[in-house]
Backbone as JSON Lines, residues from 0, in Angstrom:
{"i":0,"aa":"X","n":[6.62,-11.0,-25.98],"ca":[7.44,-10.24,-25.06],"c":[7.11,-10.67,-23.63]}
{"i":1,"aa":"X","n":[8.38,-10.7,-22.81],"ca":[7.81,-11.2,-21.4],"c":[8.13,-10.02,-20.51]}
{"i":2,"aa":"X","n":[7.06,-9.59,-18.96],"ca":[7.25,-9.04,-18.14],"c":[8.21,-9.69,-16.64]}
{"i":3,"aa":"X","n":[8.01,-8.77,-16.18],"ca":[9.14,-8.89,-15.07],"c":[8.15,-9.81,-14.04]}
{"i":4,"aa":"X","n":[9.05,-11.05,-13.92],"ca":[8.39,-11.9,-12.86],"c":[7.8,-11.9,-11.39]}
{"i":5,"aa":"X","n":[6.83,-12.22,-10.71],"ca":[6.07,-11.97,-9.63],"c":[6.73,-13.13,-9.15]}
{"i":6,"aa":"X","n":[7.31,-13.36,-8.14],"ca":[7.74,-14.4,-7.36],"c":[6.62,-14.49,-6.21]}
{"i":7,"aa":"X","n":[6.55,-15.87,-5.61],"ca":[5.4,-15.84,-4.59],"c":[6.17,-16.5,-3.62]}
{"i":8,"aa":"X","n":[5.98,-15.71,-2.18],"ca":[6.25,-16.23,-1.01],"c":[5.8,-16.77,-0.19]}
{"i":9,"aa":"X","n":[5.93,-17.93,0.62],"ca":[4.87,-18.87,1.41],"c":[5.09,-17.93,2.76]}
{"i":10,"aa":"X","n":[4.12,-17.76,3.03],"ca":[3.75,-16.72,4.33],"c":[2.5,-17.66,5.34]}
{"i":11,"aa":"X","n":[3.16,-17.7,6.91],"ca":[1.84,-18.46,7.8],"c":[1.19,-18.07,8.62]}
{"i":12,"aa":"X","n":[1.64,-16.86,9.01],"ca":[0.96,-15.78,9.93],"c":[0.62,-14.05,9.36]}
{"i":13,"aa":"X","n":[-0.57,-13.97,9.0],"ca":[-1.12,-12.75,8.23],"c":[-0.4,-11.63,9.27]}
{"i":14,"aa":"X","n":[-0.69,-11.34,10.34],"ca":[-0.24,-10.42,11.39],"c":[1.46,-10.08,10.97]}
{"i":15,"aa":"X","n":[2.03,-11.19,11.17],"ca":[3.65,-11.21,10.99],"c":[3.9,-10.68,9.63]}
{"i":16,"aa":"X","n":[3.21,-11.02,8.44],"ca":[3.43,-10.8,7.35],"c":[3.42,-9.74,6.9]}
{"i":17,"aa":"X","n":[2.54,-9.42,7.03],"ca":[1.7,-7.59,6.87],"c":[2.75,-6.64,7.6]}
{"i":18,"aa":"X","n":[3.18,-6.94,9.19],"ca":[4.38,-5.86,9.68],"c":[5.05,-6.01,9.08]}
{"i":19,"aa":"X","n":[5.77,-7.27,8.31],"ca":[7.39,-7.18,8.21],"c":[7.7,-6.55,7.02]}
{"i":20,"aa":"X","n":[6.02,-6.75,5.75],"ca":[6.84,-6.36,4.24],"c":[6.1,-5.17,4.38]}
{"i":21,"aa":"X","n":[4.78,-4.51,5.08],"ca":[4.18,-3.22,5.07],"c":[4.8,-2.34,6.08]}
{"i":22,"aa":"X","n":[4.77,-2.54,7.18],"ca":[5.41,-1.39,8.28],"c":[6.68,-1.6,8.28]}
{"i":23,"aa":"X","n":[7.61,-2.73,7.76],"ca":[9.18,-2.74,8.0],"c":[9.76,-2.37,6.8]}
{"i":24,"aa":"X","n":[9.45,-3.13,5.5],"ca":[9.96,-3.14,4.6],"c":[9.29,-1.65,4.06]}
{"i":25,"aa":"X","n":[8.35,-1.4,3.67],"ca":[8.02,0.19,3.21],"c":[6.98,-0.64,2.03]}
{"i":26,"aa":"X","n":[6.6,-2.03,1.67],"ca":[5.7,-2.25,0.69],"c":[4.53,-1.56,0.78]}
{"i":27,"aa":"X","n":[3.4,-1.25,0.04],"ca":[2.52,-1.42,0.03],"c":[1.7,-2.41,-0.39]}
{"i":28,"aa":"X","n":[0.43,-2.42,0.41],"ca":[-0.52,-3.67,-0.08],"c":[-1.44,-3.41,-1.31]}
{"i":29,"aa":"X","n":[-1.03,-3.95,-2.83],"ca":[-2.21,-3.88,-3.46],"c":[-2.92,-4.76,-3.41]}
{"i":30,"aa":"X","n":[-3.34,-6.33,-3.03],"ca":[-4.48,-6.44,-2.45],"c":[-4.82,-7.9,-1.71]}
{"i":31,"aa":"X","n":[-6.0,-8.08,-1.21],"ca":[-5.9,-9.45,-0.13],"c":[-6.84,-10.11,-1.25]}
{"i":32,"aa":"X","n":[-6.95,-12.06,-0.94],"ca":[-7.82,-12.72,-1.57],"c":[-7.82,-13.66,-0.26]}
{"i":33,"aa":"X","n":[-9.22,-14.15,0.07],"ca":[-9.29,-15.4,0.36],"c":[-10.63,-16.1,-0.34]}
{"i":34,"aa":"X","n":[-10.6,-17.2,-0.54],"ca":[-11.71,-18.05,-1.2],"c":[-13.06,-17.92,-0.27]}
{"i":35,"aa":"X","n":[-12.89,-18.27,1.3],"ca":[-14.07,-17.86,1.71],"c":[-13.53,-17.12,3.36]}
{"i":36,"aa":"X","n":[-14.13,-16.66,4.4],"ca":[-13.78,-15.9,5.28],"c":[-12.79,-17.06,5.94]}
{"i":37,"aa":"X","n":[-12.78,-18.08,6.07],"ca":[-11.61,-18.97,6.86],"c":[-10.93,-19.75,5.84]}
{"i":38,"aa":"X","n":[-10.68,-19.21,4.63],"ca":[-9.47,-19.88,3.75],"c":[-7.82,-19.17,3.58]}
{"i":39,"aa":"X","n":[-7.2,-19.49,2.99],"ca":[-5.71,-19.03,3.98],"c":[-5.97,-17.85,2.98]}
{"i":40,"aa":"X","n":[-5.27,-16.74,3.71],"ca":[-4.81,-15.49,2.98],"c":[-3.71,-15.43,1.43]}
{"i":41,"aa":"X","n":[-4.17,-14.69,0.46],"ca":[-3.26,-14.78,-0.82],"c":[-3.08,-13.4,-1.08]}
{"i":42,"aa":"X","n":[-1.65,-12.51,-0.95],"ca":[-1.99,-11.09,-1.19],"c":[-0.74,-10.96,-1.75]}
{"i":43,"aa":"X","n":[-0.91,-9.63,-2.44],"ca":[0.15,-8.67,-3.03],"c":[0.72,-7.95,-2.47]}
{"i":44,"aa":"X","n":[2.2,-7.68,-2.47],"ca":[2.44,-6.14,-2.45],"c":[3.76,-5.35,-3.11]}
{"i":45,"aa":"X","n":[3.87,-4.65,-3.37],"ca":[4.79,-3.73,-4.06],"c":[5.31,-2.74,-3.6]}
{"i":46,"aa":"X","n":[6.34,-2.28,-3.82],"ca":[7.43,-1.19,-3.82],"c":[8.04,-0.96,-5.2]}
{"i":47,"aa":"X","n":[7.78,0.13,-5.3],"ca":[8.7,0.32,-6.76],"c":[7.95,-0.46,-7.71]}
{"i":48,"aa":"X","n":[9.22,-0.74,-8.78],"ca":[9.02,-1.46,-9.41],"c":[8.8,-3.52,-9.21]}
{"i":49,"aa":"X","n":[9.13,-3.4,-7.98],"ca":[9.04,-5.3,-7.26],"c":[7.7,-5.11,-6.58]}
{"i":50,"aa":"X","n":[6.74,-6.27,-7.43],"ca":[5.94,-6.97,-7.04],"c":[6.25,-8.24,-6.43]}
{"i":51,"aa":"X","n":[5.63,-8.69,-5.09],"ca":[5.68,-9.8,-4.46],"c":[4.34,-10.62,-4.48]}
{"i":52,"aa":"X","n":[3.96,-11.98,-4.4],"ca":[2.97,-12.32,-3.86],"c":[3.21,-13.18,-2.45]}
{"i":53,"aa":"X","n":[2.3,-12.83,-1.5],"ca":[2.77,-13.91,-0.86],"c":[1.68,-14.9,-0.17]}
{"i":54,"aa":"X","n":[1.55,-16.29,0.08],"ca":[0.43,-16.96,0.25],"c":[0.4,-18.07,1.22]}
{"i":55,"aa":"X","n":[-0.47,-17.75,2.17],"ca":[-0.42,-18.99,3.36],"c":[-1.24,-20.39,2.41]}
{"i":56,"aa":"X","n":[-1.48,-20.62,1.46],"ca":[-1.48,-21.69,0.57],"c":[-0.53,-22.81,0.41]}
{"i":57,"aa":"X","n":[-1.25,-24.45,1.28],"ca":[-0.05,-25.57,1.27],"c":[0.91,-25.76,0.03]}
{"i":58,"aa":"X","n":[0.4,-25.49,-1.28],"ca":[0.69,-26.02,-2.29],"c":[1.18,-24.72,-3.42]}
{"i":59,"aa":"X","n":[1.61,-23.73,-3.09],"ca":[1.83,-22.75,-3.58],"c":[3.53,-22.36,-3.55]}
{"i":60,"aa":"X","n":[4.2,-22.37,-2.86],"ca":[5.35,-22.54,-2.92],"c":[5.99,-23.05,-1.41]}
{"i":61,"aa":"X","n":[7.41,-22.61,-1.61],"ca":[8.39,-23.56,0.15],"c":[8.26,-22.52,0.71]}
{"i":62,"aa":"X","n":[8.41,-22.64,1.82],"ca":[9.24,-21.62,2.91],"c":[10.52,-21.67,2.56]}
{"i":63,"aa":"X","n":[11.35,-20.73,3.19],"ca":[12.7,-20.78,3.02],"c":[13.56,-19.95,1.49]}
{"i":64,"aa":"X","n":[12.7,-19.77,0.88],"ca":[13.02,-19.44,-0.76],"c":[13.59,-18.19,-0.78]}
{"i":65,"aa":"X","n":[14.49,-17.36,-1.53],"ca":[15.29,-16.96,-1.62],"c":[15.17,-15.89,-2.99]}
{"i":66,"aa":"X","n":[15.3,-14.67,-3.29],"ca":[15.17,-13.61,-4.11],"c":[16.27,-12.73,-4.42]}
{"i":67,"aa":"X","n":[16.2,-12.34,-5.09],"ca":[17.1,-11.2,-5.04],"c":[16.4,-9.9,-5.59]}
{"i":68,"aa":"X","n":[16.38,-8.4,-5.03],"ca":[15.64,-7.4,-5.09],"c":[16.75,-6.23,-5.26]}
{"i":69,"aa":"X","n":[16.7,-5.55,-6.7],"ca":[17.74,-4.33,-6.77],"c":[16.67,-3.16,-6.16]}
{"i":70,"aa":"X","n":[17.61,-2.33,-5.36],"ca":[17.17,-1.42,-4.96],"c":[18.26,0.31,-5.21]}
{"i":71,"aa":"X","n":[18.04,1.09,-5.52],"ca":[18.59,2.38,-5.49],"c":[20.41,2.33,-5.22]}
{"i":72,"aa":"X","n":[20.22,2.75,-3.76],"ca":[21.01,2.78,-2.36],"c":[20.69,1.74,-1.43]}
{"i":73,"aa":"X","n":[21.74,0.55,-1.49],"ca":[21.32,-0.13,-0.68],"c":[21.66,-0.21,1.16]}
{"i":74,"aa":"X","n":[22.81,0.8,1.27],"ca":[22.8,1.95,1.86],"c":[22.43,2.05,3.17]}
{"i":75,"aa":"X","n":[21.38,3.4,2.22],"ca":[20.51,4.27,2.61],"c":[19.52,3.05,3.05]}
{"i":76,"aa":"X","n":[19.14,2.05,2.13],"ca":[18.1,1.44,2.63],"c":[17.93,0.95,3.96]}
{"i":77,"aa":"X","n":[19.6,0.22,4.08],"ca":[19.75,-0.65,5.48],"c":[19.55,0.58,6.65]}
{"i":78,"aa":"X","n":[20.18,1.29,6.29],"ca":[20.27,2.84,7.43],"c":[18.84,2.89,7.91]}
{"i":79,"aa":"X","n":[17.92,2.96,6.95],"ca":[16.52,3.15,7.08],"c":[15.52,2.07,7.71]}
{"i":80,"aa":"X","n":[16.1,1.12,7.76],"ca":[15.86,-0.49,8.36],"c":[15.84,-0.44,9.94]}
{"i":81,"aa":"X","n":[17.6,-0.15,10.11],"ca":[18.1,-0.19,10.95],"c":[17.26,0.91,12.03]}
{"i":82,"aa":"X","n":[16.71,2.04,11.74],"ca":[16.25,3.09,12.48],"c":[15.44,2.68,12.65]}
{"i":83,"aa":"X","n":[14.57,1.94,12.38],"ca":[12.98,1.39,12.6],"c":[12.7,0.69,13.62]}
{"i":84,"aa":"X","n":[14.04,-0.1,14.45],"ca":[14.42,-0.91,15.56],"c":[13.13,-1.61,15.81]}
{"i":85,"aa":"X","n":[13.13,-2.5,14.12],"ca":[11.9,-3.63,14.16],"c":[12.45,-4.78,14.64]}
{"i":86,"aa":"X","n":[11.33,-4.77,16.02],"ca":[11.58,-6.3,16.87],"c":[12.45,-7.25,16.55]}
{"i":87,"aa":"X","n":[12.21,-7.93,15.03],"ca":[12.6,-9.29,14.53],"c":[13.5,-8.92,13.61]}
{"i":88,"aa":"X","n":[14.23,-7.72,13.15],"ca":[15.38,-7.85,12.29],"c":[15.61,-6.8,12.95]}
{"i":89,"aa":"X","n":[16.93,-7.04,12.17],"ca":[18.1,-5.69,12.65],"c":[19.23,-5.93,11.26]}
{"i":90,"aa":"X","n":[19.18,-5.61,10.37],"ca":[19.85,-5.55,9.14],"c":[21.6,-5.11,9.61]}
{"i":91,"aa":"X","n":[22.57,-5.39,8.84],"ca":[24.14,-5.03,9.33],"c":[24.35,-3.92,7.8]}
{"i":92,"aa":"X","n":[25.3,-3.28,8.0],"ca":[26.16,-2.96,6.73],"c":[26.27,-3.84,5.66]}
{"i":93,"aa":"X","n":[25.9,-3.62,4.21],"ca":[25.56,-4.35,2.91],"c":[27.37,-4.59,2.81]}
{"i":94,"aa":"X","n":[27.37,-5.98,2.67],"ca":[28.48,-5.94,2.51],"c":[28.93,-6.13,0.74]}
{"i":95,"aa":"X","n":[30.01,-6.01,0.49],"ca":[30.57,-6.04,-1.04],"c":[30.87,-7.55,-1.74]}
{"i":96,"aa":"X","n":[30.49,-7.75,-2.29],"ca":[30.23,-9.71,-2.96],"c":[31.34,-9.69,-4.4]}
{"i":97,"aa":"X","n":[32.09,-10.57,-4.58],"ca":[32.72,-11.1,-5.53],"c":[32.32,-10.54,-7.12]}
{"i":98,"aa":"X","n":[31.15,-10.49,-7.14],"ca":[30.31,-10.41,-8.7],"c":[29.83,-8.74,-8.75]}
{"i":99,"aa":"X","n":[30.17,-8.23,-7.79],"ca":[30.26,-6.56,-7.81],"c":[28.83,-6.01,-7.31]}
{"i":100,"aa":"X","n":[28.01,-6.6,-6.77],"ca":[27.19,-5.53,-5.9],"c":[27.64,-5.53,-4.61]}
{"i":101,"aa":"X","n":[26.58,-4.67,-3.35],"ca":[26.64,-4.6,-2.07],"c":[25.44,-4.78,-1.83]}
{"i":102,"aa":"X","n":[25.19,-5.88,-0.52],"ca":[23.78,-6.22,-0.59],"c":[23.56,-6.32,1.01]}
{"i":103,"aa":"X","n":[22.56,-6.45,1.19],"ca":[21.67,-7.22,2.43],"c":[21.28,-8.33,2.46]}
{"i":104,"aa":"X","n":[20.69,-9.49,3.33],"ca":[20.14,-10.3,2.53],"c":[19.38,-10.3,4.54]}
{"i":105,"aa":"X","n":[17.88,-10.46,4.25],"ca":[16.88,-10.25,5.25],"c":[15.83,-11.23,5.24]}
{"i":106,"aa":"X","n":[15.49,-12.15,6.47],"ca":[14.55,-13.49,6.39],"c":[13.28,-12.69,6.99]}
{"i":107,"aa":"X","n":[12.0,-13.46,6.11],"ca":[11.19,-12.81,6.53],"c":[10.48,-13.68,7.61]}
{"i":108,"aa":"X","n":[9.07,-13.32,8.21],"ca":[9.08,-14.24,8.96],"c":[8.6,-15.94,8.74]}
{"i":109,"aa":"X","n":[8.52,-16.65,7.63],"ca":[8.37,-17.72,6.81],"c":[9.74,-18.03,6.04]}
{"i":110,"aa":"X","n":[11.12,-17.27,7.25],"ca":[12.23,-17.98,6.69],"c":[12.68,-17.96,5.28]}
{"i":111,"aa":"X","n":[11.87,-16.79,4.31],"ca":[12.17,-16.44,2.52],"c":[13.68,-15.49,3.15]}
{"i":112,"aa":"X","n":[14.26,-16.01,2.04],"ca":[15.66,-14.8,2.46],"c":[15.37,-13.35,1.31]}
{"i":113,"aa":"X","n":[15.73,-12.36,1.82],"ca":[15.01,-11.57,0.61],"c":[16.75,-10.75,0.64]}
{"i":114,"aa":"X","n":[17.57,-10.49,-0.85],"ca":[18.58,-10.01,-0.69],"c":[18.44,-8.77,-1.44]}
{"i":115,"aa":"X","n":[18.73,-7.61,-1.01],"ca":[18.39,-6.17,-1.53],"c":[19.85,-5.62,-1.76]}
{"i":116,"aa":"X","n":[19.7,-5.53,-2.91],"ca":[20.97,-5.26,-3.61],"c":[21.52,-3.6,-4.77]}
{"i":117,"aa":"X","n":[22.38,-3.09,-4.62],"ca":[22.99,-2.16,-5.42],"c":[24.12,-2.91,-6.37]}
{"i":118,"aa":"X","n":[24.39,-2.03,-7.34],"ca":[25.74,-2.49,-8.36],"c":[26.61,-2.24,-7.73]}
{"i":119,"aa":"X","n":[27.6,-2.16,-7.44],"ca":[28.94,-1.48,-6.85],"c":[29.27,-0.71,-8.0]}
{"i":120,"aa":"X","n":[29.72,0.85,-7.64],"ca":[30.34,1.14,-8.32],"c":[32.14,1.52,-7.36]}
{"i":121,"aa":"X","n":[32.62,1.54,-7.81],"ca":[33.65,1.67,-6.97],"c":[34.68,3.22,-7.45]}
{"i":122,"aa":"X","n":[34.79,3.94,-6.12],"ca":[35.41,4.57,-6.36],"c":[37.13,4.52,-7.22]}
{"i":123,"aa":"X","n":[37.23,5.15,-8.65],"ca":[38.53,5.43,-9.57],"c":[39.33,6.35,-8.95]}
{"i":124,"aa":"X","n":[40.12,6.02,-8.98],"ca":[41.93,6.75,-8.12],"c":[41.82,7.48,-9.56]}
């Protein structure tokens, strides 16, 4: 039987990283690794049910990489984004996509696109 996959994000600044998925996004940190006090940072964190890893490690994954994350209300979420009037994003209205959700899609600061998504349900006449 297989579990639900941990995707890992290339992250280069611990400071930047830590605001954008702990104080912006609402993650929490379950936990830091480094090999010795000046080796790059390797950490976790979660919301819900999405685990992330993310790692200033050369050889660990790209920058730029790309996810997709279901969330509740995606909404409510952006609403909740948007109020936070964090420096480096500013999220718009989830818009409605071809294949039937409404999403966001938000770069972190290592350029990962992270897209937070609902099903559409659409209101029946």
């Amino acid at each position: 039987m297989f579990g639900a996959p941990t995707p890992i994000l290339r992250s280069f600044d611990e400071q930047r990283t830590k605001a954008f998925y702990l104080d912006f996004l609402g993650f929490e940190l379950e936990f830091e690794h480094r090999f010795a006090d000046w080796a790059p940072l390797y950490l976790g964190v979660r919301k819900g049910g999405c685990r992330l890893h993310l790692s200033e490690h050369y050889g660990d994954c790209t920058p730029g990489s790309a996810i997709r994350i279901p969330v509740d209300d995606v909404s409510a979420y952006a609403e909740k984004l948007r109020a936070l009037e964090f420096g480096n994003s500013r999220p718009g209205e989830p818009q409605r996509t071809p294949w039937g959700t409404r999403e966001i899609t938000i770069a972190d600061p290592a350029s990962n696109r992270l897209t937070f998504y609902t099903e559409d349900v659409e209101d029946e006449d």
